[in-house]
Backbone bond lengths (Angstrom), bond angles and torsions (degrees), N, CA, C in turn:
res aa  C-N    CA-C-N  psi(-1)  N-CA   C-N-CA  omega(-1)  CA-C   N-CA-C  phi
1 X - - - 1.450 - - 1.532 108.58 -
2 X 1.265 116.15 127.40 1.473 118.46 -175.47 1.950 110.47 -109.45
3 X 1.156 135.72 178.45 1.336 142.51 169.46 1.857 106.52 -88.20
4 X 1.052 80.91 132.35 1.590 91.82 173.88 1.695 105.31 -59.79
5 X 1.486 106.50 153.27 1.427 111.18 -173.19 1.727 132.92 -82.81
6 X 1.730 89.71 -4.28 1.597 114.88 170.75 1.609 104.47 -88.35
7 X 1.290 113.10 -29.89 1.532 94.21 -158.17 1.770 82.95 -102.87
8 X 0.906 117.04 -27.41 1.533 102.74 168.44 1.503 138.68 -68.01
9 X 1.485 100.39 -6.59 1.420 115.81 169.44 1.360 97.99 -91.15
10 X 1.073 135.77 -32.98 1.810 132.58 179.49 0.875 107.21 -84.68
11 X 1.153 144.01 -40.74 1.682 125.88 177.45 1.519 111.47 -83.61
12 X 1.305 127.39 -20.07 1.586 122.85 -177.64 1.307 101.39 -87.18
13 X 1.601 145.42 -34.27 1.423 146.51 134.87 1.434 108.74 -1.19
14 X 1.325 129.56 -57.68 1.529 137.47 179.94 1.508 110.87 -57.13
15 X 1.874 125.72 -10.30 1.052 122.31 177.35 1.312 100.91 -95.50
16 X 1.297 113.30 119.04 1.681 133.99 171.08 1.916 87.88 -39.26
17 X 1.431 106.71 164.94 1.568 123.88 179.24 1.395 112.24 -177.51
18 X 1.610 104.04 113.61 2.209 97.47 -172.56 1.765 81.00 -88.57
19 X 1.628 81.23 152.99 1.410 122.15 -166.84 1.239 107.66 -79.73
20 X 1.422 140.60 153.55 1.588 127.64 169.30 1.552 98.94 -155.91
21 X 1.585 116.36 -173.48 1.019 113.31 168.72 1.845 110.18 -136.48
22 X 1.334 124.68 134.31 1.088 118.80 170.63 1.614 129.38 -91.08
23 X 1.084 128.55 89.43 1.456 106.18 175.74 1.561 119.63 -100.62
24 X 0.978 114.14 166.32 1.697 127.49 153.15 1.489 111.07 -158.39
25 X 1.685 103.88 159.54 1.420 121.38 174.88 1.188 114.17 -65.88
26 X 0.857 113.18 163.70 1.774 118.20 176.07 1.953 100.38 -179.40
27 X 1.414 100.43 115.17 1.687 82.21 174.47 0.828 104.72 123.61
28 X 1.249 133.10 -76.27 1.460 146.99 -99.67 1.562 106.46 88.90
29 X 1.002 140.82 -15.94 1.780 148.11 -153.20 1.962 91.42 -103.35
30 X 1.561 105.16 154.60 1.435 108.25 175.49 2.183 63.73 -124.35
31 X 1.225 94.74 112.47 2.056 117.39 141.44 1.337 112.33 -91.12
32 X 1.636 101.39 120.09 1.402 124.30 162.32 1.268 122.38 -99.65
33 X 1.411 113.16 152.17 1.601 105.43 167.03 1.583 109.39 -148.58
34 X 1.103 148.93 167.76 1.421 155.07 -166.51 1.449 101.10 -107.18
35 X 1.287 122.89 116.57 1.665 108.12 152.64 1.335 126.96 -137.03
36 X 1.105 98.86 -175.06 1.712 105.36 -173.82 1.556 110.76 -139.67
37 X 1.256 123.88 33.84 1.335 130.26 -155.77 1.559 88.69 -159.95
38 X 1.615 102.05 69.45 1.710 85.96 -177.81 1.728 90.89 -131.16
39 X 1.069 120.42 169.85 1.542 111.46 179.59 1.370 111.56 178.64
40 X 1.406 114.96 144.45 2.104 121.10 175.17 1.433 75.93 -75.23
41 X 1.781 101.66 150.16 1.269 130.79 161.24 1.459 115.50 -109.29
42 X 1.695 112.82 -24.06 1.312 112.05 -169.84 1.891 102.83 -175.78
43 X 1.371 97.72 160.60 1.380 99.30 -176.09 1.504 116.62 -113.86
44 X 1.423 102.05 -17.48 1.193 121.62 171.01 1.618 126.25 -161.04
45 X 1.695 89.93 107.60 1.363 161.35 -35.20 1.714 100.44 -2.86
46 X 1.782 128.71 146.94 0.707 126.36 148.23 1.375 117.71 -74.93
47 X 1.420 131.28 130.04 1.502 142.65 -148.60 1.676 107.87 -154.38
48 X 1.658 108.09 119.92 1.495 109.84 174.24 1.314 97.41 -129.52
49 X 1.658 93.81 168.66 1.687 95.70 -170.53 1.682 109.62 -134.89
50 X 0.968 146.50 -155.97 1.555 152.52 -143.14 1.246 129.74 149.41
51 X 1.216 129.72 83.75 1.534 111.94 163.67 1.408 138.48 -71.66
52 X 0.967 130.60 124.35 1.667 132.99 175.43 1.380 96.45 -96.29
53 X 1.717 111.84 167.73 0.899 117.97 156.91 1.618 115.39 -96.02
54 X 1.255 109.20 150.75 1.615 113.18 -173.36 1.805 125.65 -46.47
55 X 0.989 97.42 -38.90 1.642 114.60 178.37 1.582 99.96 -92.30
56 X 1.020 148.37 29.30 1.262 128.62 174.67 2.030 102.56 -115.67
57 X 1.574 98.42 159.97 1.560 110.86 174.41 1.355 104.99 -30.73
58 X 1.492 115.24 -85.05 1.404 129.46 -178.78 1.520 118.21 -18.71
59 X 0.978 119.81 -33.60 1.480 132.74 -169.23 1.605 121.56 -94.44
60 X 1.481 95.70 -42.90 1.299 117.44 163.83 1.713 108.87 -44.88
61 X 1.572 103.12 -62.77 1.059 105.68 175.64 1.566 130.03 -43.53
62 X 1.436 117.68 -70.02 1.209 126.32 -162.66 1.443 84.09 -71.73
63 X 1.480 150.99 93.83 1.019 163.09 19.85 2.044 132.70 5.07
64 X 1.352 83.00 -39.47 1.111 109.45 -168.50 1.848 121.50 -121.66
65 X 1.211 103.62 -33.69 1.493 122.83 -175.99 1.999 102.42 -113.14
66 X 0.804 111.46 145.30 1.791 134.14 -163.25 1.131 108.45 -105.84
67 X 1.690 105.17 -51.95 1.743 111.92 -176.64 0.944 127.76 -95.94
68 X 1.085 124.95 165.60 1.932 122.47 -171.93 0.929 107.13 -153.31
69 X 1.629 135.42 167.95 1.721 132.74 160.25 1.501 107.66 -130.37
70 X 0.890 117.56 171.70 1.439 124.18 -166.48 1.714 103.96 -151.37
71 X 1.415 108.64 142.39 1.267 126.18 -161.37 1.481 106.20 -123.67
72 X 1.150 156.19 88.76 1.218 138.80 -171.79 1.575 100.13 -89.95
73 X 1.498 116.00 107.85 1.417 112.43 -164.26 1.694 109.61 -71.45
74 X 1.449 105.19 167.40 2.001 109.48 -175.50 1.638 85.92 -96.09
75 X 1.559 91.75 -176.29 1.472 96.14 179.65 1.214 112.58 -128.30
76 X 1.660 106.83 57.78 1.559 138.05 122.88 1.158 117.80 -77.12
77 X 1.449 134.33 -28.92 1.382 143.59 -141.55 1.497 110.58 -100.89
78 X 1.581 129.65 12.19 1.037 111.26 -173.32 1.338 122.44 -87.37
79 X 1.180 141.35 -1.27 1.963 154.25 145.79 1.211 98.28 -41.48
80 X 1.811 118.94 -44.57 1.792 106.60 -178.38 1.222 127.84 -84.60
81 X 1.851 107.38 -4.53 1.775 123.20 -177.61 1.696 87.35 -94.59
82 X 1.270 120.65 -39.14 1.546 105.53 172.17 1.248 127.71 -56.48
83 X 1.511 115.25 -44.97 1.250 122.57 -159.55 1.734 102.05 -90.43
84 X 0.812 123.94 -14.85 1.655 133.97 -177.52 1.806 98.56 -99.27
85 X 1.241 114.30 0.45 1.423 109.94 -178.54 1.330 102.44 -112.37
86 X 1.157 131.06 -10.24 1.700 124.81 -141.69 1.453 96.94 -95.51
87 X 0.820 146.31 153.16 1.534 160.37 -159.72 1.392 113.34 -126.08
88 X 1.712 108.12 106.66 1.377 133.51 -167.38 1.711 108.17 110.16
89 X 0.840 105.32 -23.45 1.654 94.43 171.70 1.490 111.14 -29.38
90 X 1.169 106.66 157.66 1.578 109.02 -175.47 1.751 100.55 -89.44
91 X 1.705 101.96 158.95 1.358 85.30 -164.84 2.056 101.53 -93.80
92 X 1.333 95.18 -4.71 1.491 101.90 -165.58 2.068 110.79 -109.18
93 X 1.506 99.03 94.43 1.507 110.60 -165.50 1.488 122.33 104.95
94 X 1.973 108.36 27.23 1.129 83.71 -173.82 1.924 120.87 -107.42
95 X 1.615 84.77 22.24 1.417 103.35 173.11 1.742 105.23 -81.35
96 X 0.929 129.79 -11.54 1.634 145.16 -146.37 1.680 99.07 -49.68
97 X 1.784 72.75 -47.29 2.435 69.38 -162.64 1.467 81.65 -105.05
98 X 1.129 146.72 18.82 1.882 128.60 134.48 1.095 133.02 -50.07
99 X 1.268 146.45 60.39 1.828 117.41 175.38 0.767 106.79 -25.29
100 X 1.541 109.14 159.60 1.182 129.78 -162.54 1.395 114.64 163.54
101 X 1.367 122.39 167.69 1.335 143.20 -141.55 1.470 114.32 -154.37
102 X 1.018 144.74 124.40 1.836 141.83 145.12 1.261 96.41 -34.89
103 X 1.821 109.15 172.44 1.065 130.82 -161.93 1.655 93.53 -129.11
104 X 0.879 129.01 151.63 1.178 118.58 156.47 1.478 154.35 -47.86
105 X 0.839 102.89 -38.76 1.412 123.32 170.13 1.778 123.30 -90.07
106 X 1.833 108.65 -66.85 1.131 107.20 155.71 1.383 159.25 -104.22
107 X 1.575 98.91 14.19 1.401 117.41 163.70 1.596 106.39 97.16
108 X 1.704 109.45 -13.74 1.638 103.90 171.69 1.448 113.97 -64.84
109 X 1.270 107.61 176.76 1.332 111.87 -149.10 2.031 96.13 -107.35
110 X 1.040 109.16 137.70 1.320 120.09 -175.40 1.699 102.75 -120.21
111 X 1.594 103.47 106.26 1.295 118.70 162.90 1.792 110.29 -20.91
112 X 1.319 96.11 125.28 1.721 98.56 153.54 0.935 123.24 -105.04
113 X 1.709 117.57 133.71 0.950 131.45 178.31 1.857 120.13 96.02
114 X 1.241 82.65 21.16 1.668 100.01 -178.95 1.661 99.80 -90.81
115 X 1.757 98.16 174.16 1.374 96.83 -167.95 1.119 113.06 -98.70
116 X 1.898 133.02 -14.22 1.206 125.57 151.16 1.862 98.49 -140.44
117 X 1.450 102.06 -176.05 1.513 101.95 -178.41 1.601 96.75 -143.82
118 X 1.563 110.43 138.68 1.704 113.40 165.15 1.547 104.54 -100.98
119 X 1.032 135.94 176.69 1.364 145.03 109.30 1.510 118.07 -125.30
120 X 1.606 113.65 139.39 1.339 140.61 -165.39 1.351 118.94 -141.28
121 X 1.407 95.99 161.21 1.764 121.09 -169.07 1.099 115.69 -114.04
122 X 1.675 139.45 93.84 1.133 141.65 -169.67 1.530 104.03 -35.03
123 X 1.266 89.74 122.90 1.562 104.14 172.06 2.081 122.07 -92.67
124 X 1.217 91.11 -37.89 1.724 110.06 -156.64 1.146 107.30 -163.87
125 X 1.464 128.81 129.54 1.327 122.62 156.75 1.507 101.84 -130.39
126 X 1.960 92.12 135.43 1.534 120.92 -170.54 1.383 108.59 -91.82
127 X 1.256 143.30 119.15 1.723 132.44 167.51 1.645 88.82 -63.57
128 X 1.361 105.59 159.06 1.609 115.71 172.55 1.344 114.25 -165.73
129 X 1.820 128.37 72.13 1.208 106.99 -149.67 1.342 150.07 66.40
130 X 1.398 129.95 -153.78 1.461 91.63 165.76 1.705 125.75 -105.75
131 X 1.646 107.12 46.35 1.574 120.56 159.90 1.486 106.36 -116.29
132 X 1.160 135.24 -173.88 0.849 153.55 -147.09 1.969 103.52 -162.88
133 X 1.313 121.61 117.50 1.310 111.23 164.18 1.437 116.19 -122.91
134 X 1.915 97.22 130.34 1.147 136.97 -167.17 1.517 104.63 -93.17
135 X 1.290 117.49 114.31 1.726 143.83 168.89 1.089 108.47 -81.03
136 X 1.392 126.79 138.15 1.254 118.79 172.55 2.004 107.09 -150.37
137 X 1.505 111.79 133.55 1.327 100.98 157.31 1.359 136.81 -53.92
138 X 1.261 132.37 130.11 1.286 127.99 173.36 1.594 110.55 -56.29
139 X 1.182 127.47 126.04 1.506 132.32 -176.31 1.606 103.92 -110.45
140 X 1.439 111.76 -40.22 1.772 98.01 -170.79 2.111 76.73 -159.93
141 X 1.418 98.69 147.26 1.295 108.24 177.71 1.631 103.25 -137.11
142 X 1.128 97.16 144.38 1.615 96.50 -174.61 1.451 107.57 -138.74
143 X 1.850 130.35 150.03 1.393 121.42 162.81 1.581 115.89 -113.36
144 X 1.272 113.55 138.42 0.960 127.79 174.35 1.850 129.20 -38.87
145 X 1.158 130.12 -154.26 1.224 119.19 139.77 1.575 143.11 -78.84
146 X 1.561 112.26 145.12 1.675 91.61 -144.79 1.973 111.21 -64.52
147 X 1.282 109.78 3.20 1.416 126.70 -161.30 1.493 102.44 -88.93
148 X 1.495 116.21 -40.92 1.349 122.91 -163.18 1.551 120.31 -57.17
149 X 1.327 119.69 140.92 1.241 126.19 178.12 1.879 97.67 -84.06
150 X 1.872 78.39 -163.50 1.523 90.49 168.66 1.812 98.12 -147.21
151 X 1.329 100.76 178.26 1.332 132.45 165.08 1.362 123.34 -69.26
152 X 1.251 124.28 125.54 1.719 108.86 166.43 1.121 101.10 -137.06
153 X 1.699 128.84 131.55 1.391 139.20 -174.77 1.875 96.92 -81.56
154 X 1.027 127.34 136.63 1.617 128.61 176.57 1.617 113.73 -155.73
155 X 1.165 104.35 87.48 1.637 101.37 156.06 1.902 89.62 90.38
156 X 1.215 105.89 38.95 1.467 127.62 169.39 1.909 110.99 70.51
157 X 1.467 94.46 14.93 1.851 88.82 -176.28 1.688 98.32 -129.77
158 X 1.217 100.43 149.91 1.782 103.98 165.72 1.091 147.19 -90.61
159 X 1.586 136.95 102.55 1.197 144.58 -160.22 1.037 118.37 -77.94
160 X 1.298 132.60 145.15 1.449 133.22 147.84 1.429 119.14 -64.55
161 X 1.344 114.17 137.28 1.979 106.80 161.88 1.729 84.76 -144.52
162 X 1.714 86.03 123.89 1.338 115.15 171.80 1.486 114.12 -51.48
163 X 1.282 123.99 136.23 2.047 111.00 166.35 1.251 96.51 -94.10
């Protein structure tokens, strides 16, 4: 017997989740996406993780693309967890009004002004329903400013928590 898929979106909502952003190139295109399903897997190997959902750009991509960057947004940043979340955005320029930065390694774009930054090397990809979770080596890790908060998605809205 499993939980229905309405009441399991309302009660798992009640689990706090910091906000981030994933991008990578693909194309010529920097694809973004908003998440809340981001997490260390390990410290040694350093190991982070990501869920997409199966049908989405992002996913499509790393088919094809290896590297990724990751943004763990501050909590100034929530206009860029909106606007990287919103559904229909175009997929070509929609970093435009983001600052932003390359990554080191693969040229995706690393939020400015976020409170830390990864970039990673597909490690593993998990089916999980209808997401998919994406492993990745830590390639370059970075911290933000030592002041910066973060984001926490809760009960479908985004919070600030002060650092």
């Amino acid at each position: 017997m499993t939980v229905d898929s309405d009441r399991y979106r309302a009660t798992v909502s009640r689990l706090p989740a910091g906000v981030a952003v994933v991008v990578l190139q693909w194309r010529g295109t920097q694809h973004a996406m908003t998440a809340s399903a981001v997490a260390s897997v390990s410290l040694d190997p350093p190991l982070l993780m990501f869920c997409v959902h199966a049908d989405a750009r992002v996913r499509e991509a790393l088919d094809d693309v290896d590297t990724w960057a990751v943004s763990v947004l501050s909590d100034a940043q929530g206009p860029t967890a909106d606007w990287l979340s919103s559904p229909g955005r175009p997929a070509v320029g929609q970093l435009d009004r983001v600052p932003h930065r390359a990554a080191p390694v693969s040229g995706a774009a690393w939020i400015d002004g976020a409170a830390a930054w990864f970039e990673c090397r597909t490690a593993a990809v998990h089916p999980a329903g209808d997401h998919d979770i994406v492993v990745g080596t830590v390639l370059a890790a970075e911290q933000g400013a030592p002041g910066a908060g973060g984001l926490v998605h809760l009960r479908g809205r985004l919070h600030e928590v002060r650092g």
